[in-house]
C-alpha positions in Angstrom: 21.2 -6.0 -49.0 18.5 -8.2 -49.0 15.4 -7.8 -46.0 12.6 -10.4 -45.5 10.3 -9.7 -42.8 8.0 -12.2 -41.8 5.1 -11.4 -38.9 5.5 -14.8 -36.7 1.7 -13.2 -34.8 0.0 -10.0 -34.2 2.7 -8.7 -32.0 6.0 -9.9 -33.1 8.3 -10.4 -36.2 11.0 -12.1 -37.8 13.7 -9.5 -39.6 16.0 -11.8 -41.9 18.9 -10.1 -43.0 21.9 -10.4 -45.9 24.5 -7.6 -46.2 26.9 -8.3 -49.0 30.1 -9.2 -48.5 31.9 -6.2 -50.0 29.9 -3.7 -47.3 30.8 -6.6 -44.5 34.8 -6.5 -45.5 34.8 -2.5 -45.6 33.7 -2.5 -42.6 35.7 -5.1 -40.7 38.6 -3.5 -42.1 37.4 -0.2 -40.5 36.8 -2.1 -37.2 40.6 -3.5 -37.7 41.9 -0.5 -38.3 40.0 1.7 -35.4 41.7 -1.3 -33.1 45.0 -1.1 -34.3 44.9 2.3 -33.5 44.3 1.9 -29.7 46.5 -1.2 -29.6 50.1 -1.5 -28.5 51.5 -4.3 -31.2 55.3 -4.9 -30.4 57.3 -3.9 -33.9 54.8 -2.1 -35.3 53.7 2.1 -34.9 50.1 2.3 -33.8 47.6 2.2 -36.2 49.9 1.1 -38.7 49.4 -3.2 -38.1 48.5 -5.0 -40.6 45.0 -6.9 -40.4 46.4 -10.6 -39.7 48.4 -8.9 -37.1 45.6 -7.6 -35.4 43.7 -10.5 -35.9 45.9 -12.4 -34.1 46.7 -9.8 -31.7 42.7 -9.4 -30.2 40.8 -12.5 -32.1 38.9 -12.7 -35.3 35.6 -12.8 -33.0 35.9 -10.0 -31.0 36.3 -8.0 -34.6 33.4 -9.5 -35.7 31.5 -8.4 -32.1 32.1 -5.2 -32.7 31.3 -5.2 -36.7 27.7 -6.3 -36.0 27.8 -4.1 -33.1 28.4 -1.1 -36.0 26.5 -2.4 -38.8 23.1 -3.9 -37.0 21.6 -0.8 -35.6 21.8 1.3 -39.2 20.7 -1.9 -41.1 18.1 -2.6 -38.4 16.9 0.9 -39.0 16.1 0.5 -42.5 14.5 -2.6 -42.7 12.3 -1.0 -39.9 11.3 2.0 -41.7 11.3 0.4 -45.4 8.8 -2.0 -43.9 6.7 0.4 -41.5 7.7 -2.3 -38.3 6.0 0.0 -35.3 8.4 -1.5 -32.5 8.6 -1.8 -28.8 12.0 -2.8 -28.2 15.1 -3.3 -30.1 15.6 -6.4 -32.8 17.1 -9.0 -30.5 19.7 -11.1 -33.0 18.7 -14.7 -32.5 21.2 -16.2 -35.3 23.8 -15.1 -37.4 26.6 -16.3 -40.0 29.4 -14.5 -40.3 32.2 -16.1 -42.5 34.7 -12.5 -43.8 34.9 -12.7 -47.7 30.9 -13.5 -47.5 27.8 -12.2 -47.0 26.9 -11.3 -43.4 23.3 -13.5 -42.6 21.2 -12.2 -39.4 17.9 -13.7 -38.1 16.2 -11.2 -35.7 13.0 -11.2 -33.4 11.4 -7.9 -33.0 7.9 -7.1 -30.3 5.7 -4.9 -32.2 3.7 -2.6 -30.9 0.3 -4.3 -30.1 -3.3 -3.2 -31.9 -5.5 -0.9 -29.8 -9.1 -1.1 -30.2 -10.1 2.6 -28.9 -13.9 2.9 -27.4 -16.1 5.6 -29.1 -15.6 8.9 -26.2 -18.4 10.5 -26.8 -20.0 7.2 -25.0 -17.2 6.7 -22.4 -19.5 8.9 -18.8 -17.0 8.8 -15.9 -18.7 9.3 -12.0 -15.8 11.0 -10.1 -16.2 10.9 -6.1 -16.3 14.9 -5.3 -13.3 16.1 -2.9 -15.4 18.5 -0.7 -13.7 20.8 1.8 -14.0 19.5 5.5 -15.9 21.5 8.1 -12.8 21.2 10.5 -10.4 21.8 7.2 -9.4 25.3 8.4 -8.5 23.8 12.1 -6.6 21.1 10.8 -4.5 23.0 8.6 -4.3 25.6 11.3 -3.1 22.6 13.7 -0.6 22.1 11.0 1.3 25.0 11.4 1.1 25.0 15.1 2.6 21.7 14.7 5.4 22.7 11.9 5.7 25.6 14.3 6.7 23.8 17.9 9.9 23.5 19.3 11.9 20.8 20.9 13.6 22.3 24.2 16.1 20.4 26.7 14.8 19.5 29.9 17.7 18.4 32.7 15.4 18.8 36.1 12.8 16.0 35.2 12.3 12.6 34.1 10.9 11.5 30.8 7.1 11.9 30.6 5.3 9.9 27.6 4.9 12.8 25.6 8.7 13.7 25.4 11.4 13.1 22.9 14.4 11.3 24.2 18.1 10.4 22.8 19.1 7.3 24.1 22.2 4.4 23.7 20.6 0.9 23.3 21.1 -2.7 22.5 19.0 -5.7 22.6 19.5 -9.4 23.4 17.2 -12.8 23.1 18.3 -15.5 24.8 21.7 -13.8 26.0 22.6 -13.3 22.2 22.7 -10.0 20.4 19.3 -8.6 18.5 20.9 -7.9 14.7 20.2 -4.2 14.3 18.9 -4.5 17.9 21.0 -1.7 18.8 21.8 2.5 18.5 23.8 5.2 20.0 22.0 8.7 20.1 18.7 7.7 18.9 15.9 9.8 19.1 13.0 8.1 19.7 9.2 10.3 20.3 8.0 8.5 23.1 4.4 9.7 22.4 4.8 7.7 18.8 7.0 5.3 19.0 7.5 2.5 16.0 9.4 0.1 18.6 7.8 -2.9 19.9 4.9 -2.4 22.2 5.5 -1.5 25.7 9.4 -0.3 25.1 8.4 3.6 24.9 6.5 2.7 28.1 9.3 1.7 30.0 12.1 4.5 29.0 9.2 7.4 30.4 9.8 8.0 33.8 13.4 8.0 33.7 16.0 10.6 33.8 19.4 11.9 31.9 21.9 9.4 32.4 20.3 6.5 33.7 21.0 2.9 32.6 18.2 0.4 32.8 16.9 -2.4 31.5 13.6 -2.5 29.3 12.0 -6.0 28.5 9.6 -6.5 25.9 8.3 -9.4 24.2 8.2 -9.4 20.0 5.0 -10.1 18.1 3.8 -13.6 17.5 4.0 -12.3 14.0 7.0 -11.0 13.5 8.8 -11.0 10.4 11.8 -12.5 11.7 10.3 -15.7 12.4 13.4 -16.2 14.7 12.8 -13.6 17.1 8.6 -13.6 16.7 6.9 -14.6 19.7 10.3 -14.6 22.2 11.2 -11.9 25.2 13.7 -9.7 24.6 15.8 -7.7 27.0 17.2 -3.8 26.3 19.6 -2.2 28.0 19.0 1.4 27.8 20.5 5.0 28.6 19.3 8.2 28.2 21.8 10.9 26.9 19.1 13.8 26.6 15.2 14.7 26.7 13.7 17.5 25.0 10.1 18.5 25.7 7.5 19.9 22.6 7.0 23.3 23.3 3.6 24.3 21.4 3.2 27.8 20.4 -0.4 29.9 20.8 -2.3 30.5 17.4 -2.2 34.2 18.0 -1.2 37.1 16.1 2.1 36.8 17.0 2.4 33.0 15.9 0.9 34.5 12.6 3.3 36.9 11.9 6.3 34.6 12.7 4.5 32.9 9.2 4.8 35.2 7.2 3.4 38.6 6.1 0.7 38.5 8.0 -0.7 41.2 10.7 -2.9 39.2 12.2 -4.3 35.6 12.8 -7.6 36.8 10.3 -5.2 37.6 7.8 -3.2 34.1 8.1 -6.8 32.1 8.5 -7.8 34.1 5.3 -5.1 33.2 3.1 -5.0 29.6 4.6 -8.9 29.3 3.5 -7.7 30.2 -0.2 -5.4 27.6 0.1 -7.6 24.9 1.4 -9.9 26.2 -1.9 -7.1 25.6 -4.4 -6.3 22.3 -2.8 -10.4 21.2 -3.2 -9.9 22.4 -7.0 -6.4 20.8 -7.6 -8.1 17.5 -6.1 -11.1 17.5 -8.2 -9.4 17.9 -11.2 -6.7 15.5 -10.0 -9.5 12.6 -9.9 -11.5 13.4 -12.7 -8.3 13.3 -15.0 -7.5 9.9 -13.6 -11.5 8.4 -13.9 -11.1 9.3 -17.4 -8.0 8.0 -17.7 -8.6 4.4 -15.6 -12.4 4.4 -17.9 -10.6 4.8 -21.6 -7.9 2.1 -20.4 -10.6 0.0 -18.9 -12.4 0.3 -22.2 -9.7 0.3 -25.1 -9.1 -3.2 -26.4 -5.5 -4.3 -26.7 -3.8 -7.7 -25.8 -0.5 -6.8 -24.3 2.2 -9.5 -24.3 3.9 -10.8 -21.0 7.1 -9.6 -22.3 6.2 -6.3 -22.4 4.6 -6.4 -19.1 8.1 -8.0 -17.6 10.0 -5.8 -19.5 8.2 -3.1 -17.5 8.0 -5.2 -13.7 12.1 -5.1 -14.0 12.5 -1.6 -14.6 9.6 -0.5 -11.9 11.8 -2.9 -9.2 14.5 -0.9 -10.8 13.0 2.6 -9.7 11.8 0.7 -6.1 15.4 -0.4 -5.2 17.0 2.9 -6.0 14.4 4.6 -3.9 14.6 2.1 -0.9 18.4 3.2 -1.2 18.2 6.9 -1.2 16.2 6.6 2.0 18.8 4.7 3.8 16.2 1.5 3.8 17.5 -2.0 2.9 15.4 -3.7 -0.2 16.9 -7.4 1.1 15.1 -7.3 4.1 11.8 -5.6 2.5 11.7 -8.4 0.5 12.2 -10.7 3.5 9.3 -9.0 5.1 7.0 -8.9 1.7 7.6 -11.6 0.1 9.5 -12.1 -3.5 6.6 -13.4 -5.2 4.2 -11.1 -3.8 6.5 -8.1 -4.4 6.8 -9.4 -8.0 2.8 -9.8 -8.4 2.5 -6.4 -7.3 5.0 -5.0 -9.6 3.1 -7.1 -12.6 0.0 -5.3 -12.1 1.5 -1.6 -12.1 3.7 -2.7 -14.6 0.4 -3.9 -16.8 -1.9 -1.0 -15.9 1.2 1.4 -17.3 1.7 -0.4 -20.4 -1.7 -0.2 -21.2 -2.0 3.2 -20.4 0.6 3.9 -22.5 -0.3 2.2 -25.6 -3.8 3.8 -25.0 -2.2 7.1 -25.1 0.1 6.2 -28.2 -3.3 5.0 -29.8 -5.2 8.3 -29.1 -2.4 10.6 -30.7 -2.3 8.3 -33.8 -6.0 8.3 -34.1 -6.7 12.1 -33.5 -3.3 13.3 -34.8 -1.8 14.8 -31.5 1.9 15.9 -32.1 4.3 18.2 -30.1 5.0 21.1 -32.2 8.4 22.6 -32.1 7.2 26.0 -31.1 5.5 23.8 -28.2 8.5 22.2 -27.2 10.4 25.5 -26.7 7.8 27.1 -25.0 7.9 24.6 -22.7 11.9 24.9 -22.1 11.8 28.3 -21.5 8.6 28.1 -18.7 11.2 25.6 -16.9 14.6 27.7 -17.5 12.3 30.4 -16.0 11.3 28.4 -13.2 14.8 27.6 -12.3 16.4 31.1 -12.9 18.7 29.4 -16.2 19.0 30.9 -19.4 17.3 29.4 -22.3 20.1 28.2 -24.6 21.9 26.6 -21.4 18.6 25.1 -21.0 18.8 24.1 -24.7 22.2 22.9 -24.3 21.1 20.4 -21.8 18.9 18.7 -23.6 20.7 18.4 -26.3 23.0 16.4 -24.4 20.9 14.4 -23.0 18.0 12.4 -25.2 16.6 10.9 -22.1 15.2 13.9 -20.8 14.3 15.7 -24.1 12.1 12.5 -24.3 10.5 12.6 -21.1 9.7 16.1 -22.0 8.3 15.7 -24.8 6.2 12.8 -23.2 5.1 15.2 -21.2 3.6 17.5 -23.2 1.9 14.8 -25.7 0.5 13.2 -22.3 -1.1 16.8 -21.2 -2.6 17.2 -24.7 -3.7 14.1 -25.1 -6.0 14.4 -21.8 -6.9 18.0 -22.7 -8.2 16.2 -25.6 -9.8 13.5 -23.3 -11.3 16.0 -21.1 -13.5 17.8 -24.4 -15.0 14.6 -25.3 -15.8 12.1 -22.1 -19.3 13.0 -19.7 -17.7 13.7 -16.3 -20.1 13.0 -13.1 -19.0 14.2 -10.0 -20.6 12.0 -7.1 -20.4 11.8 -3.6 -17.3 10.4 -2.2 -17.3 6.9 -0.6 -16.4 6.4 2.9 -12.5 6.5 3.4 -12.6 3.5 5.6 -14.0 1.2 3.1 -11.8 2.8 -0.3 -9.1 2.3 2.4 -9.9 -1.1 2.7 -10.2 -2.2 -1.0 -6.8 -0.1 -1.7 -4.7 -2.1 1.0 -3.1 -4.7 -1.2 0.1 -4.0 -2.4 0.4 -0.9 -0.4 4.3 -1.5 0.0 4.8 -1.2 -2.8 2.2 1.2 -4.2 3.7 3.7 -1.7 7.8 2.7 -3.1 6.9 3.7 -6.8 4.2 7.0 -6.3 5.1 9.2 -8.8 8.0 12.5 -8.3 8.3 15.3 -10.6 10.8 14.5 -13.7 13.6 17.1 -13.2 14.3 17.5 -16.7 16.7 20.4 -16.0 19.8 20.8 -13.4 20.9 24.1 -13.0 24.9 22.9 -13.1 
């Protein structure tokens, strides 16, 4: 077989490929064979065709499909090791020649992994804004659990007050026609924080079980459905049931209904440990990630729009699926966001990532990082342990599934590799800015910011 590489620039290369045409024919016989096999060919047993029969049967070019389908990936592999080709993404074929009874000729592309110019650490200082613990912490997390621990009880004897929760039949109209999605049976709607247009939640307090009435509101100037924005509307609207909040006293008695606790001391004690862990957890949470956003912002690397689009279309990937789990519709998000600005959005996480994770690669290679197999264990058997499974069903899973052996193993290399980070960069912590104003220079491309945060790989199922 004969392999020519040729580097077209910095980050990609041309792979140029001819297989003799002895290994070609073995093969396409093989392929032949393997199809006759699975093919029923009137006057002949399966598997027992001859190959002009088969040809004729199925086409010479889907034989030839699936010979390159069998032969590129091992060749590929080859001429990528033999010529030390540090890849992204797989040889795309962007010619071939494939005539049986001669050599096979293949003309591949392939992204390489782009240069990283790494900053010295022991320069890179990082000022982390301190998480401090609030003077009203304990009260608001005590507030919590008053909260977690109300009640919603039915009330028949009384209208609706504004701090109720009602379930109610409605359905909207503008201009006599019906409001798409402008209607719902059994809704239950918290008057005290409602999400529906201004002044409906108003209008259904004071009313009681089983009335029908008529609410009228008028939608936003700005609305997102520029044919309903600016226009009355008109609701009819019946109550089938209202249910009161029914707050409990932060007493002993609340405090025991929490958990092993005697008293409220005891619960306020244990909640102050918590709301100390929490401060930690924080801290380090932010000083991993200054250190993190710092190297990245200081590591030199040109990364190629490919990879960054290769990465946009697999985070609006992880946003649709999520947007369908909860039961919300990505069609109309987009609607409300706008395409281009959902695709800007999805650039710049998609670039920051791909940065980050060439920086990463580039730190391992530079300080020799690895994941040792006794590591790689140890780690399945913290998370069989976690889940009550037995090792070697934990095992067994991952052997059957390379995805998540990957991620694993990604996930170790990425804790060592800031372990590593942490010994060498000057941390700072500094007072925190005002919330207001990092709210304000975070608000862009909230939407979708909040679509792709980050959830907990579950590497293992317990099925």
């Amino acid at each position: 077989m004969k392999i020519d590489v040729e580097k077209s620039d910095a980050n990609s290369a041309t792979i140029a490929l001819e297989i003799e045409a002895d290994k070609v024919n073995v093969e396409y016989n093989k392929v032949c064979k393997r199809l006759s096999q699975r093919l029923n060919i009137p006057g002949f047993r399966r598997g027992k065709a001859p190959r002009q029969v088969v040809e004729k049967a199925v086409g010479v070019d889907r034989i030839k499909q699936e010979v390159l389908e069998r032969l590129l990936p091992t060749v590929f592999a080859d001429a990528i090791s033999e010529h030390q080709l540090d890849i992204v993404a797989p040889p795309q074929v962007d010619e071939y020649k494939f005539e049986t009874g001669s050599p096979l000729v293949v003309k591949a592309s392939v992204e390489l992994r782009p240069d990283v110019k790494l900053p010295d650490l022991t320069t890179v200082k990082v000022d982390v804004p301190k998480f401090e613990r609030g003077d009203d912490a304990l009260d608001e997390e005590l507030n919590i659990i008053v909260e977690r621990m109300t009640t919603l009880e039915p009330v028949v004897d009384r209208a609706a007050t504004d701090t109720d929760f009602v379930n109610i039949n409605f359905s909207g109209t503008v201009e006599g026609q019906a409001i798409r999605g402008g209607s719902a049976k059994n809704y239950m709607l918290d008057l005290a924080n409602s999400a529906f247009i201004e002044g409906f939640a108003e209008q259904v307090a004071g009313h009681k079980i089983g009335e029908e009435f008529k609410v009228n509101v008028t939608f936003p100037g700005d609305y997102h459905d520029s044919q309903l924005a600016g226009k009355p509307a008109e609701f009819q609207v019946t109550i089938n049931e209202i249910k009161e909040k029914v707050v409990p006293e932060l007493d002993d008695d609340l405090a025991r209904k929490c958990g092993p606790y005697d008293s409220l001391e005891q619960l306020k004690t244990e909640v102050g440990k918590f709301i100390d862990n929490k401060v930690d957890y924080e801290n380090e949470f932010r000083k991993q990630k200054a250190i993190i956003d710092a190297l990245v912002d200081a590591a030199e690397v040109d990364v190629p729009d490919s990879m960054v689009n290769r990465e946009a279309k697999v985070l609006q990937e992880e946003v649709q699926q999520r947007f369908k789990a909860q039961g919300l519709n990505w069609e109309q998000f987009v609607d409300q966001q706008g395409g281009q600005s959902i695709w800007d959005n999805l650039r710049d996480e998609a670039l920051r990532r791909v940065q980050t994770s060439l920086t990463f690669g580039a730190v391992a290679k530079d300080a020799n990082i690895v994941v040792t197999e006794a590591e790689f264990h140890q780690e399945i058997a913290q998370l069989a342990r976690e889940k009550g499974m037995d090792e070697k069903q934990a095992m067994r899973q991952l052997a059957n599934n390379a995805q998540a052996a990957q991620s694993l193993n990604d996930l170790i290399l990425s804790r060592k590799i800031i372990a590593y980070l942490l010994e060498r960069v000057e941390v700072n912590y500094v007072d925190a800015p005002d919330e207001a104003d990092e709210g304000a220079s975070q608000a862009s491309g909230a939407a979708v910011a909040s679509a792709l945060e980050q959830e907990e790989y579950e590497v293992l199922s317990e099925d």
